[in-house]
C-alpha positions as CSV (number, residue, x, y, z in Angstrom):
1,X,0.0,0.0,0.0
2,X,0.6,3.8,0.0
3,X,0.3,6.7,2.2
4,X,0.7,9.7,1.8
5,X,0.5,12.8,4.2
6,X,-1.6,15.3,2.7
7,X,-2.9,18.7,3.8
8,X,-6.4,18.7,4.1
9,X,-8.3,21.9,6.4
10,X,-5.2,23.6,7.2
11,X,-3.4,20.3,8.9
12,X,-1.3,17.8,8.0
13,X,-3.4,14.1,7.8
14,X,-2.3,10.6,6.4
15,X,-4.3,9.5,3.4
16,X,-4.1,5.7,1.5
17,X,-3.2,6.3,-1.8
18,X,-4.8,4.3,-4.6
19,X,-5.3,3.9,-8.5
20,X,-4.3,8.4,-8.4
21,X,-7.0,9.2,-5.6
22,X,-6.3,9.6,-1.6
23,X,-8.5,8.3,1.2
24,X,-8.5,9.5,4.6
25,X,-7.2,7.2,6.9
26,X,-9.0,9.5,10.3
27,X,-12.0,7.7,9.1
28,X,-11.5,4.9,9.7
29,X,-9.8,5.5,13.4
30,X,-8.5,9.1,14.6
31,X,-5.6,8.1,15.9
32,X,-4.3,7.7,12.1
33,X,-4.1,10.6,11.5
34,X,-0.4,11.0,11.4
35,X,2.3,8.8,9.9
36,X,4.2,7.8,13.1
37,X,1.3,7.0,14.6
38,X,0.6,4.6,11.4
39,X,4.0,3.4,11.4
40,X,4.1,2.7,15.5
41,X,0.7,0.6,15.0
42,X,2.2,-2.5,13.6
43,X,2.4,-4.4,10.7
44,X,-1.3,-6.3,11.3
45,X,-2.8,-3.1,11.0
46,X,-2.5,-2.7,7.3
47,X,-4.7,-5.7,7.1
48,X,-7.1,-3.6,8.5
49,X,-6.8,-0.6,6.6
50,X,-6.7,-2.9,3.1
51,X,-10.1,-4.2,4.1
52,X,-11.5,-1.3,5.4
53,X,-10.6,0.9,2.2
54,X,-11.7,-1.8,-0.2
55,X,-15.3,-1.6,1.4
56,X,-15.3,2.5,1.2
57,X,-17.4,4.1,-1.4
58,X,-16.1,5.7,-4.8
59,X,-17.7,8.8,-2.8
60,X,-15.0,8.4,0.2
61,X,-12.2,9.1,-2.4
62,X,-10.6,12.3,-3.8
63,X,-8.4,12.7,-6.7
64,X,-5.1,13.2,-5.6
65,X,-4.5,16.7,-8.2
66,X,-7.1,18.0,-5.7
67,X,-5.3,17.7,-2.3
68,X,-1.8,19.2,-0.9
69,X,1.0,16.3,-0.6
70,X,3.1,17.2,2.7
71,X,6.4,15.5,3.6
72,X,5.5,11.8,4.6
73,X,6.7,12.1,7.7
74,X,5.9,15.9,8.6
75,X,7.5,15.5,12.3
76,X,10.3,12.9,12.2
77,X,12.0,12.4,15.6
78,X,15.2,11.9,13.9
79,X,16.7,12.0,10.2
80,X,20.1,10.1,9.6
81,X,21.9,9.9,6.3
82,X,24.4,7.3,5.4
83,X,27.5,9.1,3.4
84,X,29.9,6.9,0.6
85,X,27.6,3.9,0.4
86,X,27.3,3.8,-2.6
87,X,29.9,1.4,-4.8
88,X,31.3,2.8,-8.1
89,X,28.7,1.2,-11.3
90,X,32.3,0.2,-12.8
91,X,35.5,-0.5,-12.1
92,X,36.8,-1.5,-8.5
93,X,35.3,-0.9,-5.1
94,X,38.1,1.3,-3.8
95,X,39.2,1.7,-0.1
96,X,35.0,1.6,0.8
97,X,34.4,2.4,4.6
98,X,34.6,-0.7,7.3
99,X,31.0,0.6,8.7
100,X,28.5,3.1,7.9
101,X,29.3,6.7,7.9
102,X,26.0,8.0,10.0
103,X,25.4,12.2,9.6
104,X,22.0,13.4,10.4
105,X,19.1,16.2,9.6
106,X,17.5,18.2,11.6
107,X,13.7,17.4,11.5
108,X,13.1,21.0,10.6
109,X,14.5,20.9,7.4
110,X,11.4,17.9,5.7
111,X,9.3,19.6,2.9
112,X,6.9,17.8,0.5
113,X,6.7,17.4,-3.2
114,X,6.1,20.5,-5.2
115,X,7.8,22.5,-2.4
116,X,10.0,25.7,-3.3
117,X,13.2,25.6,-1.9
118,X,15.0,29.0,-0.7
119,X,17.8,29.8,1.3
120,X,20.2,32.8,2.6
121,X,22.7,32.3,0.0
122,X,25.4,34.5,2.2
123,X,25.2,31.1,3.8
124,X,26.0,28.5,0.8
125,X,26.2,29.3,-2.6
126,X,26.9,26.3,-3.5
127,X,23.8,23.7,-2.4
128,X,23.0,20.2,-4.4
129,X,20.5,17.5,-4.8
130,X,20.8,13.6,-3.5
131,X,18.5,11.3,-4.9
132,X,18.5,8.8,-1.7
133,X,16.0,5.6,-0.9
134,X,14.3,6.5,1.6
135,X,13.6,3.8,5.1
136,X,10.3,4.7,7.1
137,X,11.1,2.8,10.4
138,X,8.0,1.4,11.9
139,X,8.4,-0.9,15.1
140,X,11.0,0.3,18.0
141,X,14.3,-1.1,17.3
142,X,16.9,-1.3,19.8
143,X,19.8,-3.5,19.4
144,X,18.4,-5.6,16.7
145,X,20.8,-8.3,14.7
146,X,20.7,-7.9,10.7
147,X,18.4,-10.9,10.3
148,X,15.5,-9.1,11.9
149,X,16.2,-5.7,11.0
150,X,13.6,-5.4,8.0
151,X,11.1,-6.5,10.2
152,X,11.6,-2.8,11.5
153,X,10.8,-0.9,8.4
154,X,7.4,0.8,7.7
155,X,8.4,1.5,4.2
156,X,10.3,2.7,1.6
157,X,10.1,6.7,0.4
158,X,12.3,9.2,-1.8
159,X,14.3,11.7,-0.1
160,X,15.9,14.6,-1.3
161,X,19.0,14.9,0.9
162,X,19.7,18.7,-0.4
163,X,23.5,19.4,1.4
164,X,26.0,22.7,1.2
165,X,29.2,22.1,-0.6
166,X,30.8,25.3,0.8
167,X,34.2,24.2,2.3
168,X,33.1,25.8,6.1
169,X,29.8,24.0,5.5
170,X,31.2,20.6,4.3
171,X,34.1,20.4,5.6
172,X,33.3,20.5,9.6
173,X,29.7,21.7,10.0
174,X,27.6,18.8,8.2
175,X,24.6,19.2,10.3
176,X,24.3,22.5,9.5
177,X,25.1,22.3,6.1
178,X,22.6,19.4,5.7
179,X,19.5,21.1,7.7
180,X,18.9,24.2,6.4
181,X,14.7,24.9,6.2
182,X,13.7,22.5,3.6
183,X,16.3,20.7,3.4
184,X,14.9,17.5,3.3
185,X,12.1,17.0,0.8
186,X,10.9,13.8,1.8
187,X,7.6,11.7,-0.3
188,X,5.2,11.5,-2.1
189,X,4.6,8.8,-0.1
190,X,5.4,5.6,1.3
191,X,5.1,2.1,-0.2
192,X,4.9,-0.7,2.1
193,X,7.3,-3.3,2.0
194,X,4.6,-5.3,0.8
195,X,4.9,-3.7,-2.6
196,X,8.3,-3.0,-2.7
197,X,11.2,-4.8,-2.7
198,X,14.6,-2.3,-2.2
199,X,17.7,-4.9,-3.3
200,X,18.5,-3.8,-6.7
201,X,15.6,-0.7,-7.9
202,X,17.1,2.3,-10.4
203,X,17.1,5.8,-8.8
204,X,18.0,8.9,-10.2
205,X,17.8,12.6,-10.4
206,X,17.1,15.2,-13.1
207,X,18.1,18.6,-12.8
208,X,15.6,20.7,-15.1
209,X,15.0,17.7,-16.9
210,X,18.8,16.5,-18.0
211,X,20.2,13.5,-15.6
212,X,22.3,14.6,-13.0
213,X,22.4,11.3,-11.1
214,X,21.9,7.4,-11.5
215,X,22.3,4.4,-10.2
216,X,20.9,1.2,-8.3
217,X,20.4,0.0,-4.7
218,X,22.3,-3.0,-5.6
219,X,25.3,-0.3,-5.7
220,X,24.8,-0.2,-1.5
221,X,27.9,-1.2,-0.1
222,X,25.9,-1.6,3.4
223,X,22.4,-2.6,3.1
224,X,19.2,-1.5,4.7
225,X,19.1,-4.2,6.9
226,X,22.8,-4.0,7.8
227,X,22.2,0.1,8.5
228,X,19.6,-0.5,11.1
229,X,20.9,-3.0,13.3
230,X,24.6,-0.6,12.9
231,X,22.0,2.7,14.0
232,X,19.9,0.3,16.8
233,X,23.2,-1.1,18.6
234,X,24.2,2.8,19.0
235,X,20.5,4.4,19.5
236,X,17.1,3.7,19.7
237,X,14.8,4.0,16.3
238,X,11.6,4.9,16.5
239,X,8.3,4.9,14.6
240,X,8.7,7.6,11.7
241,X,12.2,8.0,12.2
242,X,13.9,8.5,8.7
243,X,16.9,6.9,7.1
244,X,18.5,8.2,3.9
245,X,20.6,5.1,2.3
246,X,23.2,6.9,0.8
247,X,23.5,8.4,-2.8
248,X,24.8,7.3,-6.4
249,X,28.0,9.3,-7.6
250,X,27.6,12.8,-9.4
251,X,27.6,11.8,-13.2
252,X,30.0,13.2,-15.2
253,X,28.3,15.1,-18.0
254,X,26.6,17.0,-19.5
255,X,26.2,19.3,-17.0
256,X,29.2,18.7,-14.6
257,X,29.7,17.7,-10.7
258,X,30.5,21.8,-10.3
259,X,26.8,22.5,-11.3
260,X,25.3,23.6,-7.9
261,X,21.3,24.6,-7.8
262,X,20.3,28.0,-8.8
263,X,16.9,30.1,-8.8
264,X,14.4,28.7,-11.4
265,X,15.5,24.9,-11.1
266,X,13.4,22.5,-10.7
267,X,15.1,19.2,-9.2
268,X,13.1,15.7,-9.5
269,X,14.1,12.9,-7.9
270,X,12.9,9.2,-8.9
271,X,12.9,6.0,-7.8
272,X,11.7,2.9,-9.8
273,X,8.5,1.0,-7.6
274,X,8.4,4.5,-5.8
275,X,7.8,7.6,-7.8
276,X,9.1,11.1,-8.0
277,X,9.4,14.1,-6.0
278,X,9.9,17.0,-7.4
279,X,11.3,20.7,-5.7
280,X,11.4,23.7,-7.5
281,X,14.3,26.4,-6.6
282,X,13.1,29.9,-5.7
């Protein structure tokens, strides 16, 4: 299934998302009405929600071109990004890390698709996009092995992780440089792991429309379920808590590694089984 977190009355509320039209998910209990709470409600439930959804009248539905998408996860208790795990598409794997490099997001920084990014540019004039697969974690995990480490995840989304590449920003002030307001566009939603299976999917991003970025999660030199038993033996994950997987190398051409995001761009991010997300740059 998917769920998105759509804007409906001025608030943010989870919707099921189905054959291009959303359903409310607060009818069918209140306390779904957010995506942790979703998440933090256990696999069984989506039995549930299936069933209840396929009994709902065409009525109950709105097309989705009528509603607001937010971020998935508009209140994340904590972001973390994987850097270099991502193996070269040819040629050796040289010196790759011996664990995963973990940096983090602020929460404030999550946007939704269609969102227009801005920032102080005194700040960093020199931003870029990172197509990243994006983990949803569902059930509490704490100190949990490899082998049972999927059995954590709520889904699988797209995330934008948008990072400085200013040298005072880069260099020694990554959680800054990673968490400025928007940030962190995060959707359009989140596929189940039902529907999705992660081990070897395309991704990419497209800056205004020319390819900026490709590659494939079979590229991931740590997989998902070896990154959340490495986070869980260090820190407790919890339900809604994101995890960016790492991103595919700069491609070389045509428009360069040195091409940084100006006004009037629009970035869009894709993943095959997921969809895109798309962030325009004011």
């Amino acid at each position: 299934m998917r769920f998105a977190t759509i804007i409906d009355e001025g608030r943010p509320t989870v919707a099921l998302v189905r054959d291009g039209r959303v359903l409310r998910l607060d009818q069918l209990h209140p306390s779904f009405d957010s995506m942790r709470a979703l998440a933090a409600s256990g696999a069984h439930v989506l039995d549930r929600v299936r069933a209840w959804a396929d009994r709902q009248p065409e009525a109950g539905y709105r097309p989705i071109g009528e509603v607001t998408l937010g971020p998935v996860v508009p209140d994340p208790g904590a972001i973390y990004t994987i850097g270099l795990n991502y193996r070269p598409a040819d040629g050796d794997d040289l010196d790759p890390p011996v664990r995963p490099l973990v940096y983090g997001k602020l929460p404030t920084s999550v946007s939704g698709d269609g969102s227009v990014l801005t920032w102080e540019r005194s700040l960093s004039a020199n931003v870029d996009p990172e197509v990243e697969l994006g983990v949803v974690i569902g059930e509490t995990a704490r100190d949990v092995g490899a082998a049972a480490a999927i059995r954590h995840v709520f889904g699988y989304t797209c995330i934008n992780d948008i990072s400085s590449r200013d040298e005072w920003l880069d260099g020694d002030q990554w959680l800054l440089g990673k968490s400025m307001a928007g940030f962190c566009p995060v959707g359009p939603w989140v596929v189940t792991p039902d529907e999705f299976d992660p081990a070897d999917v395309r991704l990419g991003c497209r800056l205004n429309g020319i390819a900026v970025q490709e590659g494939r999660t079979g590229q991931l030199r740590f997989t998902i379920a070896d990154v959340i038993a490495f986070l869980s033996r260090h820190t407790v994950l919890r339900p809604g808590d994101l995890i960016a997987t790492g991103t595919p190398a700069r491609l070389t051409g045509p428009l360069g590694p040195d091409r940084h995001l100006e006004p009037g761009d629009v970035v869009t991010i894709w993943i095959e089984g997921i969809g895109e997300l798309t962030t325009s740059v004011a």
